[in-house]
Phi, psi and omega in degrees: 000145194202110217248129154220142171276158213203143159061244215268016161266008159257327158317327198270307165303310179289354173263005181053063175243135161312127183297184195228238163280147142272145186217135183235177176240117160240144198278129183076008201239170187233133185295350166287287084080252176308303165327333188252010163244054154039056177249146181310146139274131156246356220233140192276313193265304200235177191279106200216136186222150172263131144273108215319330182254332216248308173112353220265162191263149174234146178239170249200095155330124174213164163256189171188135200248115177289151203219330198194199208260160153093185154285351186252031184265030187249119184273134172233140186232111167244112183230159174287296186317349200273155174255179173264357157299285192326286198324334177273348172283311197265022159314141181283327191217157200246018130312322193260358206251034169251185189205126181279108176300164161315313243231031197023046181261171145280165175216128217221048178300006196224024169028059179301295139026297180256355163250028163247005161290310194286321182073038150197164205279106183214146213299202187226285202203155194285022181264012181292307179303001215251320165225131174310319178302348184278355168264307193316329204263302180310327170331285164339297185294319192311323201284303198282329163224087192292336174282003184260159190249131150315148187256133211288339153309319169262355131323299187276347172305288191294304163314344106345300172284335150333291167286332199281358172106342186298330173282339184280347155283324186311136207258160168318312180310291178314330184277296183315294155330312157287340177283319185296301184319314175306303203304343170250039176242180213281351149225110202297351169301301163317341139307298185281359168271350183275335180266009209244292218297305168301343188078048146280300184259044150259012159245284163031271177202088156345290187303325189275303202304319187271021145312281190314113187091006164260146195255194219200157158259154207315314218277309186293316188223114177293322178303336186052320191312109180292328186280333172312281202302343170281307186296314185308337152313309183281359177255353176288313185304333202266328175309320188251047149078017203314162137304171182296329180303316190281275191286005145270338169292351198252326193286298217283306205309193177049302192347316183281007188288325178322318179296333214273110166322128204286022167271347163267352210267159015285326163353107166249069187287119171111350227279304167311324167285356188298286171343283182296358191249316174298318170289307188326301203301341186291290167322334176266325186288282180314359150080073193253138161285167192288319208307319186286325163342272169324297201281357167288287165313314184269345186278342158282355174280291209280329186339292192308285172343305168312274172341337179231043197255355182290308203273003187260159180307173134323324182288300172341317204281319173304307183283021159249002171265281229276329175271331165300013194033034180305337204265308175288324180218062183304323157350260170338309172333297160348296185292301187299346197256293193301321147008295185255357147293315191275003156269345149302330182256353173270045212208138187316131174080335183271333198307315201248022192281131155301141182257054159004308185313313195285320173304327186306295179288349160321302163274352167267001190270288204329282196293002202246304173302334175307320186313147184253070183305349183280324199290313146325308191287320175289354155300319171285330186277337159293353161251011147105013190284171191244187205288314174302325159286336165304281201307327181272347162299280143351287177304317206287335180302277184327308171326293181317304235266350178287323193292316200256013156298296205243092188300061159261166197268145195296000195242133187271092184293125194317165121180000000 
């Protein structure tokens, strides 16, 4: 039996990065074998073990043979015979695809070494083409080493799997489960410009891919580029640290703009329900948690509103607290402000603007939460009012304590 740390805790070293998990490989050994120097079994399709003191996972040196469509179309053969040049072979990238001996020497038979030297991303063997999920991954790594390049071979690989139909098997999950990773590496553009380039993600996610070449106006987006101006969102968002909620709501906030009849444009009047009706759909096909869901939605209904919320009444500015459910789930409130910062600031030139709005509604929630609502309601059911005059009192209360908060302006500007 024979232990190698094996992929990105070796990628991570030579890149002098904090390892992260560690992962091994072992050589020579029978899942009896491992059980009986008390390593765990966990693993469903192969043979995969915790190790009894560290937690850390050990695999079983294995190959794997395509069988069918999709990623889960693999017959896997793990034996004491497979060596660890096979196991390393059916690796997806060849960054990923080294091994540390005991004794710290490496073992790089797929010239990881020298293309990470090099800053690029490129395949182990044309079995990469075998499963979809390795462009989802490589995509991913773009995000995560933005200076690294796709290798124009393994490009034109993917841009294959792509015609051959291979991506169009991937279930929601996994395609989430990987998009959401990217979307949280440090520049989440370079995942969608590596799914653009292959043609994935107009089978993917349709509603993004069809931004690019629609234009915008000058004076609001130097960029003009509607698809420009979304990866530039998504990299403000990862620049200020966002939740996973938060840069999907930064993915989602434009969609309808793909839509805005080309006879209006650059004008997208109408652009947000578009929006909110185009992420829903995203989120229900990819099986989106609700938190992202949610926090997806109001920030593509409301965003213009936030943005201009300096210029609204006090009553505006409440019932825009109130349709953001700012007053019930103020946290989130948060979230929809940093949002609409990265979308304001995600624009040519804009990147170092301050953004007013979000302290502005900060302080009108603070004072719109000030309100002493038991005390309202109970005043009222002693004046025999029933439940719909109670919530208006309550709303009109806030409205005051918003008014004498904040120097907005007294004329109730629609919003």
């Amino acid at each position: 039996m024979k232990i190698y740390l094996v992929g990105g805790a070796v990628r991570d070293r030579l890149l002098g990065r904090a390892g992260g998990d560690r992962d091994w490989v072992v050589v020579g050994a029978t899942p009896d074998a491992m059980v009986a120097q008390g390593f765990r079994p966990v693993g469903k399709d192969f043979p995969v073990f915790l190790h009894p003191d560290t937690g850390e996972e050990y695999a079983l040196a294995r190959t794997e043979r395509k069988s069918g469509r999709g990623y889960k179309g693999f017959v896997v053969h793990a034996s004491p015979e497979v060596t660890l040049e096979e196991d390393l072979l059916r690796r997806d990238l060849s960054i990923n695809a080294m091994a540390e001996a005991p004794d710290g020497s490496l073992i790089d038979p797929h010239g990881g070494r020298a293309d990470l030297q090099a800053r690029v991303l490129r395949h182990v063997s044309p079995a990469f083409a075998e499963d979809p999920v390795r462009i989802l991954r490589l995509a991913r790594f773009a995000a995560r080493l933005p200076d690294f390049v796709v290798a124009d071979d393994t490009l034109a690989l993917m841009r294959g799997m792509v015609r051959d139909g291979e991506v169009d098997h991937l279930v929601p999950e996994r395609v989430w489960q990987e998009l959401s990773r990217g979307l949280m590496e440090i520049r989440p553009s370079r995942m969608f410009d590596v799914l653009r380039a292959c043609g994935a993600l107009a089978r993917l996610l349709p509603e993004l891919e069809a931004l690019w070449g629609v234009p915008q106006r000058a004076d609001y987006h130097p960029e003009i580029d509607t698809g420009v101006h979304a990866m530039m969102v998504m990299d403000m968002s990862a620049r200020l640290h966002a939740t996973l909620p938060v840069r999907y709501a930064c993915l989602g906030h434009d969609l309808g703009k793909g839509q805005t009849p080309a006879d209006v444009l650059p004008r997208h009047i109408g652009h947000e329900a578009r929006s909110v009706r185009l992420i829903r759909a995203v989120g229900e096909r990819l099986r989106v948690p609700n938190d992202c869901r949610e926090l997806a939605e109001v920030v593509a209904r409301e965003h213009g509103h936030i943005h201009g919320s300096e210029r609204l009444s006090a009553a505006a500015t409440v019932r825009l607290l109130e349709r953001c459910d700012a007053i019930r789930k103020p946290q989130r409130f948060l979230e929809v402000l940093q949002a609409c910062e990265c979308d304001a600031r995600g624009r040519l030139g804009w990147q170092e603007r301050p953004y007013p709005q979000a302290a502005h509604l900060q302080q009108a929630l603070s004072a719109a939460l000030s309100v002493n609502t038991a005390q309202i309601s109970a005043e009222a059911l002693e004046r025999g009012c029933q439940g719909p005059q109670i919530g208006a009192q309550i709303h009109q209360a806030r409205v005051q304590a918003v008014a004498k908060a904040l120097p907005v302006p007294q004329d109730d500007a629609p919003a």
